[in-house]
C-alpha positions as CSV (number, residue, x, y, z in Angstrom):
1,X,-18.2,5.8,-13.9
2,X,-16.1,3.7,-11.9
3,X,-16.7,3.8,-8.2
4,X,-14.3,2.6,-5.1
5,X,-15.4,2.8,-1.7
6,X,-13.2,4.0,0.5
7,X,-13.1,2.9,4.3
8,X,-13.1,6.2,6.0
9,X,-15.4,8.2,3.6
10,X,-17.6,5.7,1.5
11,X,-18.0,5.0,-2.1
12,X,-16.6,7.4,-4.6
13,X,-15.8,8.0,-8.2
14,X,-12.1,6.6,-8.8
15,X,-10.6,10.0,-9.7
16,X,-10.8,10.9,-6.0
17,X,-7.7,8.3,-5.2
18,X,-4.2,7.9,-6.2
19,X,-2.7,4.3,-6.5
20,X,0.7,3.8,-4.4
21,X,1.6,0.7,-5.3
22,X,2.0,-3.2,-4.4
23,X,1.8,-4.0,-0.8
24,X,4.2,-6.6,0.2
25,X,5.8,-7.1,3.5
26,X,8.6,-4.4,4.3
27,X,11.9,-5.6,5.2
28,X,13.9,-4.7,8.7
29,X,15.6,-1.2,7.8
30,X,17.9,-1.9,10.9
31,X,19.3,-5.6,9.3
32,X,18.2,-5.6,5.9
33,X,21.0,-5.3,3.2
34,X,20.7,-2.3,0.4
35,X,20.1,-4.6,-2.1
36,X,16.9,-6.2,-0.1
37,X,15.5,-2.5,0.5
38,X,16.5,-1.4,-3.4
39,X,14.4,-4.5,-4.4
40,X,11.8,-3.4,-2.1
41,X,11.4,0.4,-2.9
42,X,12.3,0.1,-6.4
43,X,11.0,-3.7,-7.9
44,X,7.2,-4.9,-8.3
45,X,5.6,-8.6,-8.8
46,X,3.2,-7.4,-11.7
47,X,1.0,-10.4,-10.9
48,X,-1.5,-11.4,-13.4
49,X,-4.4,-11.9,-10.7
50,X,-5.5,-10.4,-7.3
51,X,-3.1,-8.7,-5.4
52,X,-2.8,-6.1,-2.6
53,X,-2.7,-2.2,-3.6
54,X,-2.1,0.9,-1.7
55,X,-4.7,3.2,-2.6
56,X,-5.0,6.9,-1.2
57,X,-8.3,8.5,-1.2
58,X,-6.8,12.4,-2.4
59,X,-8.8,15.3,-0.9
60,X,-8.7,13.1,2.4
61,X,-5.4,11.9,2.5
62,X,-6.5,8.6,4.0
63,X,-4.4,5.6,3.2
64,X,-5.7,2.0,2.9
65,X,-5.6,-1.2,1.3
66,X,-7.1,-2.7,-1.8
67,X,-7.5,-6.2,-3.2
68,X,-7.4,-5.9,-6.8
69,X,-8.1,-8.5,-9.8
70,X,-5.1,-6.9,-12.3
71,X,-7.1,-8.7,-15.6
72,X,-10.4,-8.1,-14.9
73,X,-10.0,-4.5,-13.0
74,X,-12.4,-5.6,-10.5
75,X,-12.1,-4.0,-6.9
76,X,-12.4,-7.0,-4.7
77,X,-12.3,-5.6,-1.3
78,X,-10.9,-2.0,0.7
79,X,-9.7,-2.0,4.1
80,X,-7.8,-0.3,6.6
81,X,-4.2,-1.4,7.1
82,X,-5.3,-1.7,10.9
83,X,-5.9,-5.2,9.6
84,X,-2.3,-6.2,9.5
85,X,-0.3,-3.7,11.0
86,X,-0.3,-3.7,14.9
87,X,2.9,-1.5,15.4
88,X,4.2,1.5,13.5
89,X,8.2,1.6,12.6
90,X,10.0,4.7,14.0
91,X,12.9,5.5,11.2
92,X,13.9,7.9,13.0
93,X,15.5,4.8,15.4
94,X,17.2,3.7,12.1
95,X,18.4,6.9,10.8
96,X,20.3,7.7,14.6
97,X,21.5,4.1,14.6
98,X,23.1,4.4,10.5
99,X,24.6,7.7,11.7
């Protein structure tokens, strides 16, 4: 049994979380072209190493952030995205402002 420990709730069998995907740095949705967002949204690294990983631990809905070896499997570290996000954007701000 694999086991990932979440940082709200503990350790727990890996069938309690949903992966959602590579965390890199978002670009401005005010002065970013649709090209930059398309390659955002749509477009992944697939990095043979550790990377960063959105996790979701299901029957708590709790978001957080993984560092992930992608060849070995291995489940470096979890954390809460309170470590690198200080601010959250409003889109409703960019959704009034594209009309």
């Amino acid at each position: 049994m694999k086991i990932m420990t979440c940082p709200l709730n503990g350790p727990r069998n890996i069938s309690e979380f949903t992966y959602g995907g590579e965390f890199k740095p978002m670009p401005d949705p005010l002065t970013c072209s649709d090209a930059e967002w398309a390659d955002y949204v749509f477009n992944t690294d697939n990095l043979a190493g550790v990377v960063r990983e959105w996790w979701m631990h299901t029957p708590s809905s709790y978001w957080f952030l993984a560092e992930r070896h992608t060849v070995s499997d291995e489940i470096l570290r979890t954390f809460d995205p309170k470590e690198l996000f200080t601010t959250r954007v409003d889109f409703s701000a960019a959704k009034e402002i594209a009309g």
